[in-house]
N, C-alpha and C positions, 0 to 999 in steps of 0.2 A: 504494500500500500504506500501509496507517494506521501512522501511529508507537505504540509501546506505548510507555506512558510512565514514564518512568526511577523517580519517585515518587509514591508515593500519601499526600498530606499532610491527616492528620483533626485538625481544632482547632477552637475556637469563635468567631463573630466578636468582633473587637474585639482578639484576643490578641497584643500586641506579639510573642512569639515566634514566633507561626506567622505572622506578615507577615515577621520577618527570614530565616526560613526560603524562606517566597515570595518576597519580593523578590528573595533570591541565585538562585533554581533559574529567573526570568524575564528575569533580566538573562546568566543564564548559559547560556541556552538549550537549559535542559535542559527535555525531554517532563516533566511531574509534572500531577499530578490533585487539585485541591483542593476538600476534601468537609467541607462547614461542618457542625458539630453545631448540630443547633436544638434539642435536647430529651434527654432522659434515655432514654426510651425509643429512641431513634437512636444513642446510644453505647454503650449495652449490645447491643442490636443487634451493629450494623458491631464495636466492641471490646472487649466485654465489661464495661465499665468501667458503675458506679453512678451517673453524673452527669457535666452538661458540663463543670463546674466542678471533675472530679477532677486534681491536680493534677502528673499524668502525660501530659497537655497541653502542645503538638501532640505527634502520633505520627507514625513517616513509616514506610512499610512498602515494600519497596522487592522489584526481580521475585526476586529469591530467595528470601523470603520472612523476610526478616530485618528483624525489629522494635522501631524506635529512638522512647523514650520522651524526652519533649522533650530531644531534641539539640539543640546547638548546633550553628551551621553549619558550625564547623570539622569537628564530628564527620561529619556529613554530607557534607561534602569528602573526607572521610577515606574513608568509606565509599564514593564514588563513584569512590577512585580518584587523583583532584584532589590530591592535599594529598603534600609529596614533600619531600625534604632536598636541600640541596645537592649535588652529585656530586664538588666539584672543591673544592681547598684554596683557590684561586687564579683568577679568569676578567681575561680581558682585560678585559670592559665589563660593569658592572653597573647597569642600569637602574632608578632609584623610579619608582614609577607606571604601572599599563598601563589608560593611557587613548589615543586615538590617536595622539597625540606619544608614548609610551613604545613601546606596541606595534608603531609603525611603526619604530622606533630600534631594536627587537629583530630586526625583520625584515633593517632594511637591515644589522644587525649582523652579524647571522649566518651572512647569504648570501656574506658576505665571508670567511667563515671562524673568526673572530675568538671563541671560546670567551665566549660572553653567558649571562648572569643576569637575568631580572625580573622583578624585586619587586612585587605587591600585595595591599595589607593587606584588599582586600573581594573584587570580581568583575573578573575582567578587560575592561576597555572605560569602566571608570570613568562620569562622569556619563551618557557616551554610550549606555551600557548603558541609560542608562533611561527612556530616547525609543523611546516605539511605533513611528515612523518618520521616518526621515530621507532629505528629499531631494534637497537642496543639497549631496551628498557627491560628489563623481569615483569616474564608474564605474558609477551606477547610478540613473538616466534615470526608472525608475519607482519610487525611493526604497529605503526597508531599514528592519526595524526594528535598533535597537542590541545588541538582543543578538544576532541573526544576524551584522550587521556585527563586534563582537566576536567570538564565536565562529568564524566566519574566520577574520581576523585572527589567534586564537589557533592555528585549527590551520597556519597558515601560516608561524609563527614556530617551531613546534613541528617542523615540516616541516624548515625550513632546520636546527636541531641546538640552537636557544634553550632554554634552561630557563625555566620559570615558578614560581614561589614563591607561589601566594597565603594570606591571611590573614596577613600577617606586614607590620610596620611597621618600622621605622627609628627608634633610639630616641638613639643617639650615632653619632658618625662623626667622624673625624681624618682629612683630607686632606692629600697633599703633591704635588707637579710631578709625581711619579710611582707615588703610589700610592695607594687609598681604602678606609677599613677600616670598616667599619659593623657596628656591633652590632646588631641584630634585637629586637621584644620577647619573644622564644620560647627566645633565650638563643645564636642565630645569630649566627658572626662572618661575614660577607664581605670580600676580602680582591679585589679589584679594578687593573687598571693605571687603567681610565678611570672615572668615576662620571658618569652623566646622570640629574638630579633633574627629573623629568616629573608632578609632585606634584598640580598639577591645584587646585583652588578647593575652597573648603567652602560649603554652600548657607548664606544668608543666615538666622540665626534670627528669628523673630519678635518674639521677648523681652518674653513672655505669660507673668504666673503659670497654672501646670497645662500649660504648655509639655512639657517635659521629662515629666512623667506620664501624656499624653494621645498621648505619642510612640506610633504605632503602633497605635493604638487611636481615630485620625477623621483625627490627625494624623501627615503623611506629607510626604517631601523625595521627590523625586524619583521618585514612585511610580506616575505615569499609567498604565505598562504592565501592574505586575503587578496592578493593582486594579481596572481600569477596568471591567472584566467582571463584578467586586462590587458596582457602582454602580448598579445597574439601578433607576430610576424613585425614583433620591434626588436632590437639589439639591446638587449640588459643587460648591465655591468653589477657585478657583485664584488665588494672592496671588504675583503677578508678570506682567510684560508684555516677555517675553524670545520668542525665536525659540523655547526649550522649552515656554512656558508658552501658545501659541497654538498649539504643533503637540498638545501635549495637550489641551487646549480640545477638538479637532476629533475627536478618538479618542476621550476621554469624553465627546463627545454622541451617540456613536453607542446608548451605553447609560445614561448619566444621564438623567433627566428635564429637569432645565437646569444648566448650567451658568454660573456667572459667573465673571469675572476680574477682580477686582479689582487696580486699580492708583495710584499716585501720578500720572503723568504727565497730561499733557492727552489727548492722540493716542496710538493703537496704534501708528499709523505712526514713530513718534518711536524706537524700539526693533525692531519687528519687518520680517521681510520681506515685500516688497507683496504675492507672490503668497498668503501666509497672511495679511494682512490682508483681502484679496478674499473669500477663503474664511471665515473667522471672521467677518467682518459680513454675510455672506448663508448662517447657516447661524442658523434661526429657533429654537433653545434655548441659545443663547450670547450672554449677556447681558454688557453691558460698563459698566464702574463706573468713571468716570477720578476724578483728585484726591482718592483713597478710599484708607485701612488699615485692616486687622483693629485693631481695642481692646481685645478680651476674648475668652475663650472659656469656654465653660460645658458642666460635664461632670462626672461622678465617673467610673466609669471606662470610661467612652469618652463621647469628644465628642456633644453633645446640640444645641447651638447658637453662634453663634457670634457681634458685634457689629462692624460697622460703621459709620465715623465719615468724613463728607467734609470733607476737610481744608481745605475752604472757607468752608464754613459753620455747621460743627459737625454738621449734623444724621446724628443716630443709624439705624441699621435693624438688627434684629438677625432672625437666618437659623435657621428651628431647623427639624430634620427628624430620620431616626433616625441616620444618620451622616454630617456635612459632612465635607470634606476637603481642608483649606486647602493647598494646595501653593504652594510659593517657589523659583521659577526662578534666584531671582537671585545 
């Protein structure tokens, strides 16, 4: 039986908001439907709206028939449900971060009986969430994507009596032998016997003038999953040589035109795992760049092209198509 899916999200390419919006509803494993405006005549259409550019961009229409003009994702959470208060003045264990280490701490927490909280500020399953698929995990022989593995995961902790919190961060906190009291940035106190910070890494920036502006719009951190399927017959560039950045290599060739990976190192081998280096060097649109960094990128508002510099020799190549899509594993 077909899943019907939870959201129908209409935006234009390029719009940072309607990627944040994608991003959470693919790492969250939620059914949604994404219907790119290409033209004026297709938004008056589908939403009645005068242009793609009007700025009530993205909309999500969701099966009731209730229609949200560029939400945020909290609002979105809210509307799915997701988005919740504290119940308790007081929990035995309160958990930062529900990435595997957090959400498995919430599991074994709970089942124990032990009144648990956890906390996170994005999707639950953190960077794991946003691996097309993962193999090397216990348990599952013919791999997972991360947001399934999440979503699991979540209803599993949810199962044993765990709370989950998400969209919310951690902004102060006074700890003692026996107690942990953290302030929220939402204006939440948590009031804790144990605290386990399961915080997790933040993806390496580039630290490229037009960085920060081109977020979302060519340039993407961890995004193989939810975009991959946007990619169709562009040249995607992926800037990192991690076990994430080879296992998406393999996913984005299935609908990029090529792919490349650019990287510092000499060897793939030197970082990745053999069985995805096997696979990555005998899959004939994945191209491999050692001793190499991005230098530049080029764009107004969305990425146009991008430059590459071998850190050997100096010499330049610069990549231009309608959208690259430099990702950093690292």
């Amino acid at each position: 039986m077909e899943t019907l899916p939870a959201v129908r999200l209409y935006g234009k390419r390029g719009s940072p908001q309607a990627y944040a919006i994608r991003d959470f509803l693919q790492r969250s494993d939620i059914p949604f439907e994404w219907i790119e405006l290409r033209d004026d005549v297709q938004a008056h259409k589908e939403l009645g709206l005068e242009s793609v550019d009007d700025s009530r961009l993205p909309i999500c229409v969701f099966p009731d028939g209730v229609r949200m003009e560029r939400p945020t994702v909290r609002q979105v959470t809210e509307k799915l449900g997701w988005f919740r208060h504290p119940s308790r003045s007081e929990y035995d264990v309160a958990i930062y971060g529900a990435g595997p280490a957090g959400i498995s701490a919430s599991v074994y927490a709970a089942s124990e009986g032990l009144k648990t909280v956890l906390v996170e500020r994005f999707a639950v399953g953190g960077q794991a969430s946003t691996s097309p698929r993962i193999e090397n995990y216990l348990g599952f022989p013919e791999g997972i994507s991360g947001g399934e593995l999440a979503e699991r995961a979540r209803e599993q902790a949810a199962k044993f009596g765990a709370e989950i919190l998400i969209h919310r961060a951690g902004v102060r906190g006074e700890f003692t032998p026996s107690k942990g009291v953290v302030d929220l940035d939402d204006g939440t106190k948590l009031v804790s016997r144990v605290s386990v910070c399961t915080t997790g890494v933040e993806y390496r920036r580039l630290g490229l003038p037009g960085e920060d502006r081109l977020f979302g719009a060519g340039v993407y951190y961890g995004a193989g999953a939810s975009e991959a399927q946007l990619c169709g017959n562009e040249h995607v560039v992926l800037v990192g040589a991690g076990n994430s950045s080879a296992q998406a290599s393999l996913y984005l060739s299935r609908y990029a035109r090529k792919v490349t990976i650019v990287m510092r190192g000499e060897r793939l081998n030197d970082n990745v795992s053999e069985y995805l280096v096997d696979r990555v060097t005998h899959t004939p649109n994945i191209e491999i760049l050692p001793k190499s960094k991005v230098v530049a990128l080029h764009g107004d508002d969305m990425l146009r092209a991008i430059t590459i510099r071998n850190c050997e020799t100096g010499e330049e190549r610069t990549i231009a198509d309608q959208v690259d899509e430099p990702w950093d594993s690292a």
